[in-house]
N, C-alpha and C positions, 0 to 999 in steps of 0.2 A: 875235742872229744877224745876222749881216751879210756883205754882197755887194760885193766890191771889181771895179768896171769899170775897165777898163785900153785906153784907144784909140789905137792904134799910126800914126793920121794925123796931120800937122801942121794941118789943116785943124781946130778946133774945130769949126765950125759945117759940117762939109760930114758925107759919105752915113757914114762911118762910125759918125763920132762923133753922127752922129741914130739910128742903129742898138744901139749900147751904151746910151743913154739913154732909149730905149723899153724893152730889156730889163729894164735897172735901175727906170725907174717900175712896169712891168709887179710885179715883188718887189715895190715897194715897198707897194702893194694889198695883199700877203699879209702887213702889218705885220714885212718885214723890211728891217731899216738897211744905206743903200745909199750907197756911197762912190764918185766918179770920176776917175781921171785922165789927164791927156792925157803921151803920152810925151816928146810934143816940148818938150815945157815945161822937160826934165830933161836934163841931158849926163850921156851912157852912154855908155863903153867897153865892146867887145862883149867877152868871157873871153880871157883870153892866156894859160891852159892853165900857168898858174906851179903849181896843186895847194897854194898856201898856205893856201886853205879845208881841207886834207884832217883836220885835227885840231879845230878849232872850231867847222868849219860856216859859216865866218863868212867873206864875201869880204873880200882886204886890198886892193881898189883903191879909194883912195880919190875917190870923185867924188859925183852924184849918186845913185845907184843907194843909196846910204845912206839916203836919204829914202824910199827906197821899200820896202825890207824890212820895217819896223816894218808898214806896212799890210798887206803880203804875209801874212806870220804871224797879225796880229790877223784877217784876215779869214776866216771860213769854206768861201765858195766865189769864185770869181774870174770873170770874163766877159774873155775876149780879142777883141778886134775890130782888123782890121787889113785895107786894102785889099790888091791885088793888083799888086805893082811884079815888072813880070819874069817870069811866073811862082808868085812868091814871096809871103813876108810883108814888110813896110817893114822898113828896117834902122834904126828904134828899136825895131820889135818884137824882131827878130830879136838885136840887144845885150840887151834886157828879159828875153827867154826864157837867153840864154848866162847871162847871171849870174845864173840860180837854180840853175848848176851847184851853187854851193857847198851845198846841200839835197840834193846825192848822197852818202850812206856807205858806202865801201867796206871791206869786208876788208883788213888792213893788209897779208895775204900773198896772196890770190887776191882778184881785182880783179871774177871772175866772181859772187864772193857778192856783193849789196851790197843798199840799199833808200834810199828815201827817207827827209828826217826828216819829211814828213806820215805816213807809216807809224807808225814812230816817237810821235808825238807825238796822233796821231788824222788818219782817214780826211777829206779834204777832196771839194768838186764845183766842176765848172765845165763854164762853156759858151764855145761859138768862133762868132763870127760871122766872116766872110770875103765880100769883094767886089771885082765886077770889073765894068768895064766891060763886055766881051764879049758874045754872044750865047750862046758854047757853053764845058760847065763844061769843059773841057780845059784852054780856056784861061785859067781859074783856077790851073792847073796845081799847084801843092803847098801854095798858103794855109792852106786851111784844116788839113789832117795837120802841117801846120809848128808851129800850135799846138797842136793835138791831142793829137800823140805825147808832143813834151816834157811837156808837161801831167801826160799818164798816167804817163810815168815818176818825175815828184815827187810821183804820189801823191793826185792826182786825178781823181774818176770823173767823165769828160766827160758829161754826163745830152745835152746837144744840139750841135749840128753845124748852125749856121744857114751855107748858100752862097746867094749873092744877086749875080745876074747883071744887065748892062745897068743898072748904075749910075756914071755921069761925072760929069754936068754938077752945080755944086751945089745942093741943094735937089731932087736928082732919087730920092732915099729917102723923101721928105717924101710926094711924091706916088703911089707906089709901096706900095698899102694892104695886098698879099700881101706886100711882105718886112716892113713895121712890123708885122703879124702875125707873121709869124716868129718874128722880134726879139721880141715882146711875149710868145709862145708860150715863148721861151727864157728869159724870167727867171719865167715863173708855174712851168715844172717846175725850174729851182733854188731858187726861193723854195720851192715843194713838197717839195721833196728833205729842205732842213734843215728845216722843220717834221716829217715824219715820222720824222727822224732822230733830235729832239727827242724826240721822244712815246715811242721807243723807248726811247732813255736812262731816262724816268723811270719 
């Protein structure tokens, strides 16, 4: 079983990416193999809506985003973590999340039937950490549902929902012992999730 964390800040060592890596040790207690990585490290074009996935599943732009599929698939549940720019999720997240379009199947003549191939292929989990400077969750504005929804629609049951406010300066999560709970709260119910998911199977 294994847990792919995905941290949508350029910053390795700043509030997000200490957030997905509590999560991730938090699993890894539960003897589940944990994988991480950073977006910025990868050049992604965000979807340009060409529909050349629509037969194979398979994105044709060729960049990095190739290197990240193979983990996407092999992994069972996924951890998205991404600050608050705008509003918003960062725009590596936001390229990261477009091209899992090609994991939509639709109906070749109504566009309204369709599913995911985690459907398809078996039911995946994940969770969202989301951060912002601010004081009031508003002004988180749409982070975390950005990950979220997409998420739920390839076919992932979101188990948590960590928002984590009044985090800037870096090293300012480290100190902050209510959100690394969280965060650590968020990978012990996915590491949970696939072990009871396990025991069902057998």
């Amino acid at each position: 079983m294994k847990i792919l964390g995905l941290v949508g800040s350029k910053r390795k060592t700043g509030n997000t990416a200490t957030l997905v890596q509590a999560a991730l040790k938090s699993a890894e207690i539960n003897e589940i193999e944990t994988h991480i990585e950073y977006l910025g490290d990868y050049n992604i074009n965000g979807c340009n809506g060409c529909e050349g996935c629509k037969n194979t599943y398979k994105c044709i732009i060729n960049d990095d985003m190739k290197k990240l599929y193979p983990l996407v698939l092999e992994a069972d549940a996924i951890i998205l973590g991404s600050p608050t720019y705008f509003y918003n999720i960062s725009s590596d997240m936001k390229a990261f999340i477009e091209r899992l379009y090609c994991y939509e199947i639709f109906d070749k003549d109504d566009r309204s039937v369709w599913m995911s191939l985690n459907e398809s292929i078996g039911f995946k989990y994940a969770a969202v950490i989301a951060i912002c400077e601010q004081n009031n969750e508003y002004d988180m504005g749409f982070t975390a549902e950005a990950m979220k929804l997409p998420l739920e629609a390839l076919g992932y049951r979101v188990v948590d929902t960590v928002k984590v406010l009044q985090l800037f300066e870096k090293g300012d999560a480290k100190k902050n012992n209510i959100a690394i709970r969280q965060a650590e709260r968020a990978g012990e119910k996915l590491a949970k999730t696939l072990i009871l998911q396990k025991e069902v199977k057998s």
